[in-house]
C-alpha positions as CSV (number, residue, x, y, z in Angstrom):
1,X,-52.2,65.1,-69.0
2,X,-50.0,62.5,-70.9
3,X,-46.7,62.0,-72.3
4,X,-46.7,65.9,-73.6
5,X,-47.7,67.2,-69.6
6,X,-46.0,64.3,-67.3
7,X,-42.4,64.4,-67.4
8,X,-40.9,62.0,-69.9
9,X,-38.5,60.2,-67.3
10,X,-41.3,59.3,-65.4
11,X,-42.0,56.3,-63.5
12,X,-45.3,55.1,-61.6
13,X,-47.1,52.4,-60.1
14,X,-50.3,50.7,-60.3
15,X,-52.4,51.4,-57.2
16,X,-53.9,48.3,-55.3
17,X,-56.3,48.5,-52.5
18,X,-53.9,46.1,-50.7
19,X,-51.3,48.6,-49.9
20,X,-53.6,52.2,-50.6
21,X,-53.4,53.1,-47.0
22,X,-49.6,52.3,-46.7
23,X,-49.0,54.4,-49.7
24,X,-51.0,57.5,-48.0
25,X,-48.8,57.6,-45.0
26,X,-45.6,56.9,-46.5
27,X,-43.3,60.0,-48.0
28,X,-40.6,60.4,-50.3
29,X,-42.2,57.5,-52.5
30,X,-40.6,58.6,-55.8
31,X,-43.7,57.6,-57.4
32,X,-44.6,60.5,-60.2
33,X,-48.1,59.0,-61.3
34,X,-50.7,56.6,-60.0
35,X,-53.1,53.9,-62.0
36,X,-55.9,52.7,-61.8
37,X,-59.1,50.1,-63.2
38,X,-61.7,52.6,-62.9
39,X,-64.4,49.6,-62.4
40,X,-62.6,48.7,-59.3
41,X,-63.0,52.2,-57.3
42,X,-66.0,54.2,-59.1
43,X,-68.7,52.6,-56.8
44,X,-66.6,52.7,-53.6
45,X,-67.7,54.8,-50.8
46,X,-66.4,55.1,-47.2
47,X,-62.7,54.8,-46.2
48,X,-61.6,53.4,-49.7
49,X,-63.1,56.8,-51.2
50,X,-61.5,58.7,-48.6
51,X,-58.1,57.3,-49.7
52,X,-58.9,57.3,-53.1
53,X,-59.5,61.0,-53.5
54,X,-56.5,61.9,-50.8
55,X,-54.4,59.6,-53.4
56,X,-55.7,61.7,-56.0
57,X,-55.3,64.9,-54.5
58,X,-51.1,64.2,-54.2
59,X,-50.4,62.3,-57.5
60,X,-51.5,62.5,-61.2
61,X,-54.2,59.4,-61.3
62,X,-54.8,57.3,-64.9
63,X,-57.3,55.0,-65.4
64,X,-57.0,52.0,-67.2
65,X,-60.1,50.3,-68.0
66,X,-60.7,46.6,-67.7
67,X,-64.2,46.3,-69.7
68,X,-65.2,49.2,-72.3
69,X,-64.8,46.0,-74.6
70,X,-64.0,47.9,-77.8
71,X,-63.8,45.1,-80.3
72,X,-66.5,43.5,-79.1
73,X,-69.6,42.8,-81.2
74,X,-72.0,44.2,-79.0
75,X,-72.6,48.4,-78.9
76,X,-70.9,50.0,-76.7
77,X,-72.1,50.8,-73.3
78,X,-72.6,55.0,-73.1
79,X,-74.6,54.7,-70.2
80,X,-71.1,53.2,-68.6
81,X,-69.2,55.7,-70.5
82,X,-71.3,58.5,-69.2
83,X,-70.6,57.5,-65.5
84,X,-66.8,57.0,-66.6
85,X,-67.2,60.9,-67.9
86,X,-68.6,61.7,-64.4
87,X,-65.8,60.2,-62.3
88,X,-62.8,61.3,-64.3
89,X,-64.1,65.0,-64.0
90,X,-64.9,64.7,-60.0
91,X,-61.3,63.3,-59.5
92,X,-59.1,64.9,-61.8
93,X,-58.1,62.0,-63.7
94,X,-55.1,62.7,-66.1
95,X,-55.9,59.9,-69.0
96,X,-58.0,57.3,-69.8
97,X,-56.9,53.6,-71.8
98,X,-58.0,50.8,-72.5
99,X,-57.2,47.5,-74.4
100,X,-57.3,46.8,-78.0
101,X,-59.6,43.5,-77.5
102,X,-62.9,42.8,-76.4
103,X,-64.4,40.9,-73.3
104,X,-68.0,39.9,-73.9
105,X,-71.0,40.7,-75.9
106,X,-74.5,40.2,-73.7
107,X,-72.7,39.4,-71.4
108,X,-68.4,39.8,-69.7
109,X,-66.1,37.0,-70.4
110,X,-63.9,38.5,-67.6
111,X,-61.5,37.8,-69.7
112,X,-59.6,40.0,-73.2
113,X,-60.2,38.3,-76.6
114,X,-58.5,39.1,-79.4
115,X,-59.5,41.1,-82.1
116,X,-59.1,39.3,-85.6
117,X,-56.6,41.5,-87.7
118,X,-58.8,42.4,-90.6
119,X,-59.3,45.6,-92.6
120,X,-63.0,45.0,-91.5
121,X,-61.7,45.0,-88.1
122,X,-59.7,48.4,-88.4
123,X,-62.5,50.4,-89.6
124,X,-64.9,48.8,-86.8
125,X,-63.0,49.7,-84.1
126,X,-61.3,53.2,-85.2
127,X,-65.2,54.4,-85.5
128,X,-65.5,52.9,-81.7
129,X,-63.0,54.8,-80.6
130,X,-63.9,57.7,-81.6
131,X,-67.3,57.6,-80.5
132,X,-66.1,56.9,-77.1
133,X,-63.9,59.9,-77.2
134,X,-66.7,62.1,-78.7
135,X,-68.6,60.8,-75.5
136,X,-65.8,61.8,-72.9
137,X,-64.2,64.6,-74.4
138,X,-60.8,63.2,-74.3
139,X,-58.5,61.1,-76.0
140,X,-58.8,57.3,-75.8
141,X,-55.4,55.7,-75.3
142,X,-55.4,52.0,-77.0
143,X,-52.9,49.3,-75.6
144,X,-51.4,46.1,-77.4
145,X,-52.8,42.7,-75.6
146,X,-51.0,39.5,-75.2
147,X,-52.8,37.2,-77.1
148,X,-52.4,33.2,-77.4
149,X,-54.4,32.7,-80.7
150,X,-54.8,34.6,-83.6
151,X,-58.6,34.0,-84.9
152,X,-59.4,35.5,-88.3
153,X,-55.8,37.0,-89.0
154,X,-55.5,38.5,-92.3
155,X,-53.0,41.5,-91.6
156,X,-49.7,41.5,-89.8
157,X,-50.5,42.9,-86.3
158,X,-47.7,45.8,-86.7
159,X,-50.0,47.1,-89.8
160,X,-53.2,46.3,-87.8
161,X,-52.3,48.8,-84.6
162,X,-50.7,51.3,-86.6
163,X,-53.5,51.5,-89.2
164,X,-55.7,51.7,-85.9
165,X,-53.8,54.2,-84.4
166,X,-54.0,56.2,-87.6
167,X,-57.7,55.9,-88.3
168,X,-59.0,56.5,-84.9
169,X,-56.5,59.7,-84.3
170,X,-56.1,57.9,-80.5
171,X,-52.7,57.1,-78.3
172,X,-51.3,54.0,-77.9
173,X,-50.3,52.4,-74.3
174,X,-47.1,50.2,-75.0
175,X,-47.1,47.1,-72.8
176,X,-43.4,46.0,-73.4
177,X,-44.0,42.8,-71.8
178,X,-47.1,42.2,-73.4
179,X,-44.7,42.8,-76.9
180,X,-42.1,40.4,-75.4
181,X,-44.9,37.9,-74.4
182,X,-46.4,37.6,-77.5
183,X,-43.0,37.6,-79.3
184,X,-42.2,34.2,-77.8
185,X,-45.6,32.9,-78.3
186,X,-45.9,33.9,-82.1
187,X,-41.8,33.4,-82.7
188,X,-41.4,37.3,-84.1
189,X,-39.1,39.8,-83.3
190,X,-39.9,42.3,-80.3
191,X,-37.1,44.7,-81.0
192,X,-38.7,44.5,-84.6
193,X,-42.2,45.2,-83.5
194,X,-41.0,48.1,-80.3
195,X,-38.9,50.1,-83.5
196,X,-42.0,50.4,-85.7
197,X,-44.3,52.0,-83.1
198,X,-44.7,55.4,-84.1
199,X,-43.0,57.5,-81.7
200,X,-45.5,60.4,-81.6
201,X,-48.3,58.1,-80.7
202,X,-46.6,56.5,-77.6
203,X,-48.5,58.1,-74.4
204,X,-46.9,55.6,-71.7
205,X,-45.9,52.3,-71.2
206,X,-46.9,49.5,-68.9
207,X,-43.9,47.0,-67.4
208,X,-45.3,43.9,-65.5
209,X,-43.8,40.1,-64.6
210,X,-45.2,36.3,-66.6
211,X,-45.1,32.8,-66.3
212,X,-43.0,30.8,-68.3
213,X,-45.1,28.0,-69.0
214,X,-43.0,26.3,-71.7
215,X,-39.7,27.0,-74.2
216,X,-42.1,28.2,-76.4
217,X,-45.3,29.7,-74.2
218,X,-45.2,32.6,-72.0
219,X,-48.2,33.6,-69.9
220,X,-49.0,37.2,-69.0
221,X,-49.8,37.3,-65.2
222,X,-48.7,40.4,-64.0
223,X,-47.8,38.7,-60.8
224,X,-44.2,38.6,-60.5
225,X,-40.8,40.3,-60.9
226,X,-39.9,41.2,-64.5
227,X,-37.4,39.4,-66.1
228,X,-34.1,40.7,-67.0
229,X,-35.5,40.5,-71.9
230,X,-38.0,42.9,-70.6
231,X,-36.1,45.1,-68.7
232,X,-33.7,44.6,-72.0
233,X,-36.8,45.5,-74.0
234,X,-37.5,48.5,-71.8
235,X,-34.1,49.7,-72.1
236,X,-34.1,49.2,-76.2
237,X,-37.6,51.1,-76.4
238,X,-35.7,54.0,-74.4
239,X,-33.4,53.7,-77.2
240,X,-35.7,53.8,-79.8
241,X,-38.0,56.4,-79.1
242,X,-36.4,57.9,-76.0
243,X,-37.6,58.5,-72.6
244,X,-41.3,57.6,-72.2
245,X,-43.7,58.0,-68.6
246,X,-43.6,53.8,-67.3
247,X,-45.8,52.2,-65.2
248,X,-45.3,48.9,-63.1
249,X,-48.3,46.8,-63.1
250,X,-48.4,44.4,-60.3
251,X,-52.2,42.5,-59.5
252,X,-51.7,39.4,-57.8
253,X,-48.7,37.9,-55.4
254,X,-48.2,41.6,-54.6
255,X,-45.2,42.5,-52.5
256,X,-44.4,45.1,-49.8
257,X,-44.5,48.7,-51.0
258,X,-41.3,48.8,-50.5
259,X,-40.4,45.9,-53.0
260,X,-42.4,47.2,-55.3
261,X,-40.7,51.2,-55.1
262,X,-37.3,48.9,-55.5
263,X,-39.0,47.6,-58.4
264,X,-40.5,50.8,-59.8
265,X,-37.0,52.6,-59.4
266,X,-35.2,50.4,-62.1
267,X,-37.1,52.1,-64.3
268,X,-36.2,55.3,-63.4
269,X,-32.6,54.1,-63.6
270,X,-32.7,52.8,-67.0
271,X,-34.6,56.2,-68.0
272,X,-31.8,57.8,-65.9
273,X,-29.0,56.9,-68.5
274,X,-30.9,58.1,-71.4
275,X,-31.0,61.4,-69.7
276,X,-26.8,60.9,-69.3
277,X,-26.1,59.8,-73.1
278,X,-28.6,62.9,-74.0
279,X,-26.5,65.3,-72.3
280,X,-23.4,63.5,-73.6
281,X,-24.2,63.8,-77.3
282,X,-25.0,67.6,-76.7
283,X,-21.9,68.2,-75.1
């Protein structure tokens, strides 16, 4: 299941241990889909796995991975991959993505690098992808990274994640605040860069919150409210390539449930008027 099975005007949240159980006893959430880092609940047994799978059993679950490491220079882990297979089957899960950077090679950085944007780079990675989805029988869906330094750059990073997109037949995540981050930090345009994604490529898209650090440096935290350019952004990439599943991502100063629902529904409001001007323009 993924943009072609979950309704378009969609909106979910990123589950966090930190307020599973509330989520499980609370009703009329509005939530339409769950997410989660895979890493974080694979090995969990007891009451966590209890939830878990109850969680799973009454919403559509994604996993987004936090260290497949795709870019990275060392191969990939199929042993990992295998047990990824294993726990997307047991619970159902809809889709799997991960990001378009890497995070170690012997060993984890715990952190995501950038890939340099070379040709070299394209073809390394689109045959990478596809062995991983060869290995789990489903699609890999790739997502644009913030990113602070550009080691290596040869290509404009547009040409780089389309040609990526294109080579490795895989789905792209769309973090609009990851555009709008890196639009400040590398002084290009994010309307520019949200208008030459390729529509029929676009499985979901990921909202979150970031620092301002400077005029001129924004840091992606994912651990506040999201500022009114990226709800802009949001509401331009409606515009663009029309109504698109969205997820909130919140990991760190996390909120009540209820704050975060409040947050989670201005999504569905701003996919709420595309669905007006749509029935508008047909009369």
């Amino acid at each position: 299941m993924t943009q072609a099975t979950l309704p378009i005007a969609s909106a979910g949240l990123g589950l966090r241990r930190e307020f599973a159980e509330d989520l499980l006893n609370t009703k009329d959430t509005g939530i339409d889909f769950l997410e989660v880092a895979p890493e974080n609940w694979m090995s969990l047994g007891g009451n966590f796995r209890r939830t878990f799978t109850a969680l799973t059993e009454r919403f559509p679950m994604m996993c987004h991975g936090l260290s497949l490491s795709i870019g990275g220079p060392a191969p990939l882990d199929e042993h990992f991959l295998r047990r990824l297979k294993r726990f997307f089957d047991e619970f159902n899960i809809v889709s799997y993505s991960e990001h378009l950077s890497y995070c170690g090679d012997q060993g984890h950085l715990y952190d995501l690098m950038p890939i340099p944007f070379t040709e070299e780079a394209i073809h390394y990675v689109s045959a990478r992808i596809r062995r991983v989805q060869d290995i789990l029988e489903r699609p890999l869906i790739i997502e644009n990274v913030s990113y602070y330094a550009a080691p290596g750059q040869e290509l404009d990073e547009i040409f780089f994640i389309k040609q990526v997109l294109e080579e490795s037949d895989c789905a792209l995540l769309l973090d609009v605040n990851n555009v709008y981050v890196n639009s400040i930090n590398h002084n290009y345009s994010a309307l520019n860069y949200i208008k030459a994604m390729p529509t029929e490529r676009i499985s979901y898209l990921h909202m979150a919150g970031h620092y301002n650090e400077a005029k001129d440096l924004i840091v992606d935290t994912h651990g506040a409210d999201i500022t009114d350019p990226v709800w802009q952004l949001l509401a331009e990439t409606y515009q663009s390539h029309g109504n698109i599943p969205t997820l909130l991502e919140r990991d760190f100063n996390i909120p009540s449930l209820a704050g975060l629902l409040d947050e989670m529904n201005i999504i569905k409001q701003h996919q709420n008027i595309i669905q007006q001007k749509k029935k508008q323009a047909h009369g």
